[in-house]
C-alpha angles and dihedrals in degrees: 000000000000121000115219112187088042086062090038082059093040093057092038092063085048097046100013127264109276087042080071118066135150094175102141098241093064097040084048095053085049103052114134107214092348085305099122110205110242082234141007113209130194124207127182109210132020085258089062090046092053091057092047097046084045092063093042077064106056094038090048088241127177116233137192126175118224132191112180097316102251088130101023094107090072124112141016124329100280109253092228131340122218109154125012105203109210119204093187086115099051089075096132113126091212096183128037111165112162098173096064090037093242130124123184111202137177111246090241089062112109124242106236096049084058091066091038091054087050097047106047134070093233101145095223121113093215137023120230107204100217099031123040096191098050111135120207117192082201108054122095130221120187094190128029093186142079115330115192093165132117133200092248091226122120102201125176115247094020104154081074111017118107113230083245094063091044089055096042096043088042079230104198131166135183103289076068074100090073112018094041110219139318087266104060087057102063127097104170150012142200117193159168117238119217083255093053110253123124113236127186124212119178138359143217092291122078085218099069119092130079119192126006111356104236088177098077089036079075094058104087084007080122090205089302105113098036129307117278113227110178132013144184132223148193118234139198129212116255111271114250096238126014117195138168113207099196112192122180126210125182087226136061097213092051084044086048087046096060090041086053102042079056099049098048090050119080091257115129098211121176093233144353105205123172107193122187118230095275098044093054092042094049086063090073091201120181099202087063094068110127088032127110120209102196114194094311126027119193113196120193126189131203130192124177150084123341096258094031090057104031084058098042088051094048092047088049093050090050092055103040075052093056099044085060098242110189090224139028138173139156128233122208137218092288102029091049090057090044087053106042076038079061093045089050092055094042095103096048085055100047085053101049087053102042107042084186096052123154111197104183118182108214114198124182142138115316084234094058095044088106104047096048083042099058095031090046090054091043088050092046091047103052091056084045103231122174104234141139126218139216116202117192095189099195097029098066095227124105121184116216123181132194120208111213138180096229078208096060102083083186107059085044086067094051093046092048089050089046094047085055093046093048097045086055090055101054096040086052088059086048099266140085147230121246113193100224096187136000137147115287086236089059092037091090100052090047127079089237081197107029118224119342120224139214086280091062082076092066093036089064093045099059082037087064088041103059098022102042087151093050092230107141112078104322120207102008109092127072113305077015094270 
């Protein structure tokens, strides 16, 4: 029989007393799918985390890291929840070296300081999130001067999400078109194995691995495979002009035809994203007023260097002219972050405001994006199902969220219906369908991670290796590993 309050004093003595708690308010606020932890614990360095992780192995504990819960509702229903490890205290930037384009950050540090930090002159060498005039005698800076950088990571949710959840989420939006994936950003990790000890992969130089490169089978590893504590990454200058041209059309396919003409010119666009009616409406964006959606907005954004954007802009506006769209209007350096800002948060508003709220990824071939995006929209509609839509054409992802009255039993059987119709299509085309959020009470109609592949067999394999006490987020991950 385990003895709780035995382990709340054991780890106590590791992180301090008041950074232990199992008072029902805060394991409440922590619950993971209804299911509350029996503890949250907070440590405040990867040491500390080791010698937690260490005890949840002994005592056959089940883990699962947290950051601040953008991103928590992933994933299947959790087995059984013994301890929720919070990073929100490992929030240090411990490397900021501009000069050699590298930042090494704690998980618990949140994703939009990291930019702030970047793109400002501030000469401090860290950033600590909750006070600003900290100072640290440990931590390292490689450049006390102007920055002008940015993590090149479009993550959803980003205005709250730590950088540990992005990575460990593989958190990607639409400017993916431009900047690739998460994990081709990473250059390191430090981290805590299911068995407690803390193992390195990778460096700030791209040159320094040999053999498999652990430290990208982290990235999407959702904590199953151990908690990451501290990354590097790779960073880009700022672009010289940022700018969103939005054009609306009363129609998909003439909205499909615009994303497509782009696409198939020589322009190098952020992102090419084509929103239903809903879905545009639903930003709330201040910096669109004036501007009419009409039934289908693309919104293509463009980041680069004066001439480069000045002429991809110009080329986009012509067509969207000559394709006859019944809207058009420019966004500018500001306005284009608060809009693709607005993008980003769009899933956590979405949430707040539709308790019942289904988010599915679909993923297929580039070539297919068209087709499941217009089949999945004519499906949706004639059950008549109240739902917005993000198209990345290029990218071959398209967001689609159904907002539900958790109350309307109902509506929950269409959308169940329509979630396996939809996962069939796409894995018809040669992708899948990940349900990204949906209520704990759905979770269990709905294929949380669509259908698993040949690789699953391997995935389960290092998963038995690394985890043989099943420790780290059982349950939640594909197969429920």
């Amino acid at each position: 029989m385990v003895d709780l309050n035995k382990i709340a004093k054991d780890l106590a003595g590791i992180v301090g007393e008041k950074f232990v708690t199992m008072a029902p308010e805060t394991t409440q606020e922590h619950s993971i799918d209804g299911t509350a932890p029996k503890m949250v614990v907070f440590p405040g360095k990867t040491e500390e985390v080791a010698e937690v992780v260490k005890i949840a192995y002994r005592q056959k504990l089940a883990v699962v890291p947290r950051g601040n819960g953008s991103k928590i509702s992933q994933g299947n229903r959790p087995e059984r929840l013994d301890i929720v490890l919070c990073t929100s205290r490992m929030n240090q930037m411990r490397d900021v070296d501009t000069s050699n384009l590298t930042i090494t950050v704690e998980a618990g540090v949140r994703f939009r300081d990291i930019q702030a930090r970047l793109a400002t002159e501030e000469d401090r060498c860290y950033l600590p999130l909750e006070d600003l005039t900290t100072e640290a005698d440990d931590l390292v800076c490689s450049d006390r001067s102007n920055s002008g950088c940015f993590l090149p990571i479009d993550p959803c949710c980003s205005d709250m999400a730590t950088i540990g959840g992005v990575i460990a989420s593989n958190s990607a939006g639409p400017r993916r078109l431009l900047y690739t994936l998460p994990r081709d950003m990473i250059l390191g990790v430090r981290m805590v194995t299911p068995k407690g000890d803390i193992a390195g992969a990778g460096g700030k130089t791209v040159k320094n691995v040999s053999g498999y490169d652990t430290s990208k089978l982290m990235v999407g590893s959702m904590g199953s495979l151990g908690i990451i504590c501290e990354m590097t990454f790779k960073l880009l200058p700022l672009p010289e002009k940022m700018e969103t041209v939005l054009v609306s059309f009363d129609s998909f396919s003439e909205a499909a035809n615009l994303a497509d003409r782009i696409l198939g010119t020589k322009l190098l666009p952020a992102a090419v994203t084509v929103f239903n009616a809903p879905g545009f409406q639903k930003l709330k964006n201040a910096a669109c007023s004036g501007f009419g959606p009409g039934q289908f907005v693309v919104a293509t954004a463009i980041e680069s260097y004066h001439k480069a954007a000045a002429r991809m802009a110009t080329e986009v506006r012509d067509m969207a002219e000559e394709m006859k769209a019944t809207d058009m209007i420019s966004l500018q350096d500001q306005a284009h972050q608060r809009f693709w800002l607005a993008v980003s948060n769009l899933d956590s508003q979405l949430a707040a405001q539709f308790p019942g709220l289904i988010q599915g990824k679909l993923n297929y071939p580039i070539s297919q994006w068209r087709e499941i995006s217009d089949s999945m929209q004519k499906s949706l509609a004639y059950r008549r199902l109240e739902h917005a839509v993000m198209a990345h054409a290029g990218s071959g992802i398209c967001q689609v969220y159904l907002m539900l009255d958790q109350s309307d039993n109902s509506s929950a059987d269409k959308a169940a219906v329509v979630a396996g119709e939809l996962l069939e299509r796409s894995v018809e085309a040669g992708g899948n369908m990940v349900i990204q959020r949906a209520p704990a009470s759905m979770k269990g109609r709905l294929k949380i991670w669509g259908k698993t592949g040949a690789d699953f067999i391997l995935f389960k394999r290092l998963k038995e290796q690394l985890d043989p006490a099943g420790i780290m987020s059982p349950g939640r991950f594909v197969g429920n590993l």
